[in-house]
C-alpha atoms as one frame of an Amber mdcrd trajectory, in Angstrom:
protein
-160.678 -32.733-102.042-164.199 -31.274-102.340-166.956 -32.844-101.003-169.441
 -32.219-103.552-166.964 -33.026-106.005-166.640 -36.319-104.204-170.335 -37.016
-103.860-170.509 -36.200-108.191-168.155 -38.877-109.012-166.749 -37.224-111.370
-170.263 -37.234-113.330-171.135 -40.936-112.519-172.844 -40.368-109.044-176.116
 -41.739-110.246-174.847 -44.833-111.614-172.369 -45.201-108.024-175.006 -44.555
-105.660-177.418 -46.610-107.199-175.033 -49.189-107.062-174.155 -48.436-102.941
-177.613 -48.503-102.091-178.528 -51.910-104.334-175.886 -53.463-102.560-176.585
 -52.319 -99.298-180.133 -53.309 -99.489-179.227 -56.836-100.847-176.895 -57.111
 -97.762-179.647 -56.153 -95.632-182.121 -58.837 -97.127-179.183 -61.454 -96.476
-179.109 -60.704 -92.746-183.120 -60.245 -92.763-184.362 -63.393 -94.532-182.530
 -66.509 -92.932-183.288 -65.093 -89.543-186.639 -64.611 -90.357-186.706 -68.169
 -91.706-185.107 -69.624 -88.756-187.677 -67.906 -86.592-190.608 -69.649 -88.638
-188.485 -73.086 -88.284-187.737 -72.687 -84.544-191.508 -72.056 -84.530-192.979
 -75.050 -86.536-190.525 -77.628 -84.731-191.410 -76.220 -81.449-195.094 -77.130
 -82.466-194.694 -80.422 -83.964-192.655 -82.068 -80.963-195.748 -80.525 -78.714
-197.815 -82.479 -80.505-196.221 -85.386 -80.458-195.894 -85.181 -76.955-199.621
 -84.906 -76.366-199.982 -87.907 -78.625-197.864 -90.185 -75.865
């Protein structure tokens, strides 16, 4: 097997790649986002039972 011929894809490497890199990305954003989210969660809890303890 040739590399380059394996990178081509037979004449579809544009199409392939693409595709890899789309998915990879989306993949990405799915480990990115929700533990983003949860950070800005963690963060607004954190603040609300402070004040609610002040508040007492």
């Amino acid at each position: 097997m040739n590399w380059s011929e394996f990178f081509d894809m037979g004449g579809y490497a544009l199409y392939v790649w693409t595709s890899y890199g789309l998915m990879a990305f989306i993949l990405a954003l799915n480990l990115v986002l929700p533990l983003k989210r949860r950070k800005e969660v963690v963060r607004k809890i954190t603040r609300l039972l402070a004040q609610g303890e002040k508040k007492r």
